[in-house]
C-alpha positions in Angstrom: -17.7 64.6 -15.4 -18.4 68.2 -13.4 -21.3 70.0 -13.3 -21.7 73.7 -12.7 -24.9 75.5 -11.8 -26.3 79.0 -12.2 -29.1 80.3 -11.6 -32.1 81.2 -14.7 -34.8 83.8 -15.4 -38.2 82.1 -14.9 -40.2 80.8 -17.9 -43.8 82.2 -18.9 -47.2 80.2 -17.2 -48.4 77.3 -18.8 -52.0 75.5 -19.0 -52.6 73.0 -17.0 -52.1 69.7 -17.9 -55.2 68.1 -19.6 -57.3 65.9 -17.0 -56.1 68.1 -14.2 -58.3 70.7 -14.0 -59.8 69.8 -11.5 -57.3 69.4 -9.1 -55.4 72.7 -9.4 -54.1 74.0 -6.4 -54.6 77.4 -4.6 -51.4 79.8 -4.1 -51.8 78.4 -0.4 -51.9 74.7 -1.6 -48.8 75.4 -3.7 -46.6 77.0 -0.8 -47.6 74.7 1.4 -46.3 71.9 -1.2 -43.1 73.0 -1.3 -43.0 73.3 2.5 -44.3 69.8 2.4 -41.0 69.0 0.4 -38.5 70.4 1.7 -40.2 68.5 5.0 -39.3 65.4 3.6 -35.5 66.3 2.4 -35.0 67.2 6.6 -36.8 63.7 7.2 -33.0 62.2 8.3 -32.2 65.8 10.1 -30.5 68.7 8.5 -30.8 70.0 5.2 -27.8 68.0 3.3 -26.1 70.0 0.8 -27.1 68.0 -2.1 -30.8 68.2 -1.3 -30.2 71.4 -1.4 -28.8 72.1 -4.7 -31.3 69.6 -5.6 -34.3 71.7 -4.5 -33.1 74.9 -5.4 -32.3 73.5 -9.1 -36.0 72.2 -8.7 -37.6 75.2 -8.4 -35.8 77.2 -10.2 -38.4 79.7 -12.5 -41.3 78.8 -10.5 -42.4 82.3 -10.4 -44.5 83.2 -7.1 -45.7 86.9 -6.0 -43.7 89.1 -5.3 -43.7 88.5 -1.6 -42.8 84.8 -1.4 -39.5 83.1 -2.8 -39.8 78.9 -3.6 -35.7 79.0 -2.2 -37.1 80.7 1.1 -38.7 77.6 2.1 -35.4 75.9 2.3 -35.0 78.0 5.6 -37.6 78.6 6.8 -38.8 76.9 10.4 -41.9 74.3 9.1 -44.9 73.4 10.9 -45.4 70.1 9.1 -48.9 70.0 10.1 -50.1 73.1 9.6 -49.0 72.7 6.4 -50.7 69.4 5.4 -54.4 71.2 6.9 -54.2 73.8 3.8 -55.2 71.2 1.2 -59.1 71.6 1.0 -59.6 69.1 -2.0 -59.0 65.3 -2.4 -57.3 66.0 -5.8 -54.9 67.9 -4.2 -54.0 65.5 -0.9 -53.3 62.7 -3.6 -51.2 65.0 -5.8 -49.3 65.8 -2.7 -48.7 62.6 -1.5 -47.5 61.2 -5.0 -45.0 64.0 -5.2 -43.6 63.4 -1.8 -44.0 59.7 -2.7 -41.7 60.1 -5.6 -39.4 62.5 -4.4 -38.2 59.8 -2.1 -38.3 56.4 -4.1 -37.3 57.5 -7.2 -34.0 57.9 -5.5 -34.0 54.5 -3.9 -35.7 52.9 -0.8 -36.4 55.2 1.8 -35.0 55.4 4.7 -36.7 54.9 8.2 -36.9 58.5 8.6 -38.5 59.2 5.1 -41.0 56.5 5.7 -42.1 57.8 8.8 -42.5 61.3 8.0 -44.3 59.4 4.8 -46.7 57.5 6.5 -48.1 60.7 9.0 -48.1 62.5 5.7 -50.3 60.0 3.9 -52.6 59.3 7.2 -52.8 63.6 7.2 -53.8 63.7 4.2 -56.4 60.5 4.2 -54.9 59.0 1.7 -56.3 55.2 0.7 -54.6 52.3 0.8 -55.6 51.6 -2.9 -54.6 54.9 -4.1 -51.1 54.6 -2.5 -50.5 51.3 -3.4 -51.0 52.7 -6.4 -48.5 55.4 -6.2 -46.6 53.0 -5.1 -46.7 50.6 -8.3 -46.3 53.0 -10.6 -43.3 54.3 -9.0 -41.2 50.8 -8.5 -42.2 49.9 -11.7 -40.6 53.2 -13.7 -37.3 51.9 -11.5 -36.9 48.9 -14.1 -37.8 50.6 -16.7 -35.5 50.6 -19.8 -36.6 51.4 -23.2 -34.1 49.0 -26.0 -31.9 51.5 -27.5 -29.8 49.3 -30.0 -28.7 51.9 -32.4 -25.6 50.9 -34.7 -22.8 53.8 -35.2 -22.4 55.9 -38.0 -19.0 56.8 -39.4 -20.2 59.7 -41.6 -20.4 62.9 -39.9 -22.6 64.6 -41.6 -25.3 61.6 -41.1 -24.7 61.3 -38.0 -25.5 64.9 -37.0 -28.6 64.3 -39.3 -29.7 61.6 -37.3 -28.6 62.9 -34.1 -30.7 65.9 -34.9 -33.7 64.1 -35.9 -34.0 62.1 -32.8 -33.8 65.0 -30.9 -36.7 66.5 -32.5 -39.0 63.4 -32.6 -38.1 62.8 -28.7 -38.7 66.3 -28.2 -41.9 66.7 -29.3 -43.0 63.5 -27.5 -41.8 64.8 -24.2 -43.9 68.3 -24.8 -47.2 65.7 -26.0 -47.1 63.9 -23.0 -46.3 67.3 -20.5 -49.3 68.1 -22.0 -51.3 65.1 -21.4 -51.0 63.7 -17.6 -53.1 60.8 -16.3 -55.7 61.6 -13.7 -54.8 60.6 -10.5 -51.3 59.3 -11.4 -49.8 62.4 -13.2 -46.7 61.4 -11.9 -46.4 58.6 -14.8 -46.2 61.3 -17.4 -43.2 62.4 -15.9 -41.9 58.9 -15.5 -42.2 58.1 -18.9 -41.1 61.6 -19.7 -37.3 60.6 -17.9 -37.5 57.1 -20.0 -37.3 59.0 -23.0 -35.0 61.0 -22.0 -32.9 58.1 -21.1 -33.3 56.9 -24.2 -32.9 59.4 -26.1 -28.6 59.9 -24.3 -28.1 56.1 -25.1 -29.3 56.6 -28.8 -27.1 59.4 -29.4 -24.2 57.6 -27.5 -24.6 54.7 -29.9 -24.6 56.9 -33.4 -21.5 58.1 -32.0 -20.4 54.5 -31.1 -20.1 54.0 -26.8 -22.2 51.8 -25.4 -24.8 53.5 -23.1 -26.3 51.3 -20.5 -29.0 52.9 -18.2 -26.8 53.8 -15.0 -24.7 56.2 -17.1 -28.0 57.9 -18.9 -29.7 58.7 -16.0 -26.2 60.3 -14.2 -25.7 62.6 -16.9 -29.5 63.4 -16.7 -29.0 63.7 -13.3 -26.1 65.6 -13.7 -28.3 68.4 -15.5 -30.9 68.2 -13.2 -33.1 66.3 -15.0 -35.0 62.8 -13.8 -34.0 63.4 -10.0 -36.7 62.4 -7.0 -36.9 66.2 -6.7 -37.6 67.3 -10.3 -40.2 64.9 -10.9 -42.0 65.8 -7.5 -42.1 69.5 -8.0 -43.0 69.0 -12.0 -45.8 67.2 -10.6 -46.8 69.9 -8.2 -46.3 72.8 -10.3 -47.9 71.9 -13.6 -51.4 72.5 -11.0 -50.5 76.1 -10.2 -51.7 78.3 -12.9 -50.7 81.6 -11.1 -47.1 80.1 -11.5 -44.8 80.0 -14.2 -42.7 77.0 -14.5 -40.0 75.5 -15.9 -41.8 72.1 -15.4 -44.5 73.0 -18.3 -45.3 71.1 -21.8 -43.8 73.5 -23.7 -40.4 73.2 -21.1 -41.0 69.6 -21.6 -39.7 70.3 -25.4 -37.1 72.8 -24.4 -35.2 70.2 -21.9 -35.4 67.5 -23.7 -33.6 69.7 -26.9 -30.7 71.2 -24.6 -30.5 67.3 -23.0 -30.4 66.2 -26.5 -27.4 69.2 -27.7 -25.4 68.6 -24.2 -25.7 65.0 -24.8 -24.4 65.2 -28.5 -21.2 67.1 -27.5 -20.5 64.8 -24.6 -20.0 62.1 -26.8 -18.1 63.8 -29.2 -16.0 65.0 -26.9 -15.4 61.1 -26.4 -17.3 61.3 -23.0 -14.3 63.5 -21.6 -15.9 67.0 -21.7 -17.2 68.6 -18.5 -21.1 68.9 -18.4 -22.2 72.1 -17.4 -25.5 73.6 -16.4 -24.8 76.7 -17.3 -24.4 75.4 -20.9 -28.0 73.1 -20.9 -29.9 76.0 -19.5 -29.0 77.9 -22.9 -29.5 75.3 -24.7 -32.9 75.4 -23.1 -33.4 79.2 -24.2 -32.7 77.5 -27.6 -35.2 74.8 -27.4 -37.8 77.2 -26.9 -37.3 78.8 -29.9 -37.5 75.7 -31.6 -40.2 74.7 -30.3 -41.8 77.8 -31.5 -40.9 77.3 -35.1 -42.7 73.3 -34.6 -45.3 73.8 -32.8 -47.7 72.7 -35.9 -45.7 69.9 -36.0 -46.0 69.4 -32.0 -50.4 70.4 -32.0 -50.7 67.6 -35.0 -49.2 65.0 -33.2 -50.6 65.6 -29.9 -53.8 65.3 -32.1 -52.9 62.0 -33.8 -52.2 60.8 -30.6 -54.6 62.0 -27.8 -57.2 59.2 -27.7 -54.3 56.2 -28.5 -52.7 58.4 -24.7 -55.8 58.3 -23.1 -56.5 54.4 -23.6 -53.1 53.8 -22.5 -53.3 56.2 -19.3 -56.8 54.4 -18.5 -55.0 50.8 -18.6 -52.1 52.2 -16.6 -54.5 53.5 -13.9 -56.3 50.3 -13.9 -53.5 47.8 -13.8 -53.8 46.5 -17.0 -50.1 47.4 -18.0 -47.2 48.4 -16.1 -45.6 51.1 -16.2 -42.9 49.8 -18.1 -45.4 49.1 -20.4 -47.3 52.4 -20.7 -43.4 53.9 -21.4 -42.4 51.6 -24.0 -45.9 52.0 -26.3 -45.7 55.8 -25.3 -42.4 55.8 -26.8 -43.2 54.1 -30.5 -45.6 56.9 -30.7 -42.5 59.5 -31.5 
């Protein structure tokens, strides 16, 4: 499997996330994030290619004045310091932290390096122990997470497709509910539960198609796309707080990934897992989801109705320990 990459047009601003209001971050805040980042992806030294590619494909269509660029940054000589003094609001230090946080152990355990440079960030930023144990939890929980996917094949074509299509739409319009709906003070499990989805949602269609799917080959070909990395999720996180930006990371782009995911992933595995996966091809495929989004978006308001206070008791029992975060994904997922 190959993947090719180009570059896209940004998207058009989206609302904040609901429960984050107050925590949105300044134009200075936000820069200074993304300095922050690309901070920790020099941690070991250098700027490796692949983190890189990885942050360039992460911010691509964050759309910032006219005199900054988000891929600047990836040059640019960094005061780490000075960069950690610009957040003014406790809100924001925690958001931070999380999305550094993640960007690092969603990939694996860090190395000494990264958990250096994490630990001054989190004592810059005054972070509590309880609220980074916390980050913590969350995050090594969503590592063993796996949502059953047991899906028997169908022979028929034409319902296959039908049910192919259908559980790209359902999946779909969760992922845009839950972009929509993040957890105060733990917006990063939105995202995680977002990628679980995801994941399922390339197993299910593998199995209708008849391969078995496990969770290691999902995530690569999500990965692959761009989709579930440390980086993605820290800069979703991060972004969805900047209302002067527009981003690819919003609810509505929530929907439109999930879609392409769900078209790349379909002729992948007609293709009998041979075909190359290209970027080029999801980020149309995205153009396309946001058109369809646009034609369900009654559809999309309805259920984010249905569902909002049934989110909000499970977010508040996430927060508080009460279920894990494999938990919080699985129930969040028989909501579709």
């Amino acid at each position: 499997m190959t993947i090719s990459t180009a570059p896209t047009s940004p998207t058009p601003a989206v609302q904040p996330a609901v429960g984050l209001r107050n925590a949105l971050l300044t134009e200075k805040e936000a820069l200074a994030s993304l300095r922050v980042l690309v901070c920790v992806a020099r941690a070991d030294g250098e700027l490796a290619p692949e983190k890189r590619i990885a942050l360039e494909n992460a911010f691509t269509g964050l759309e910032t004045p006219a005199h900054s660029s988000p891929a600047s940054v990836l040059d640019e000589k960094i005061d780490l310091d000075l960069q950690l003094s610009s957040f003014a609001t406790p809100e924001s230090r925690e958001s931070l932290y999380q999305s550094a946080l993640g960007m690092v152990h969603v990939a694996g355990i860090p190395t000494p390096a990264e958990q250096k440079m994490l630990d001054h960030i989190r004592s810059s930023l005054q972070i509590s122990e309880e609220n980074a144990s916390l980050a913590r939890r969350i995050l090594d929980e969503a590592k063993d997470t796996v949502l059953p996917s047991n899906i028997p094949p169908v022979n028929d074509p034409v319902l296959r497709a039908s049910a192919v299509q259908a559980d790209v739409l359902k999946y779909s319009v969760l992922c845009r509910v839950l972009g929509a709906f993040a957890i105060p003070g733990i917006a990063i499990a939105t995202d995680l539960a977002v990628v679980g989805v995801q994941i399922k949602l390339v197993r299910d269609i593998g199995q209708r198609w008849g391969h078995v799917v496990d969770k290691q080959a999902a995530a690569s070909l999500l990965g692959g796309l761009g989709l579930g990395t440390g980086t993605r999720i820290a800069v979703s996180n991060l972004a969805k707080l900047v209302p002067v930006w527009g981003s690819m990371f919003g609810a509505t782009a929530s929907f439109a990934s999930t879609w392409a995911l769900g078209q790349i992933a379909t002729r992948y595995f007609e293709s009998g897992m041979k075909t190359d996966v290209a970027w080029s091809a999801f980020k149309t495929a995205e153009v396309e989801g946001r058109k369809v989004h646009d034609v369900h978006k009654d559809v999309v308001e309805s259920k984010r109705k249905l569902h909002e206070m049934a989110l909000q008791t499970l977010g508040s029992n996430l927060k508080a320990g009460r279920i894990t975060q494999q938990e919080y994904s699985a129930r969040v997922e028989k909501l579709a």
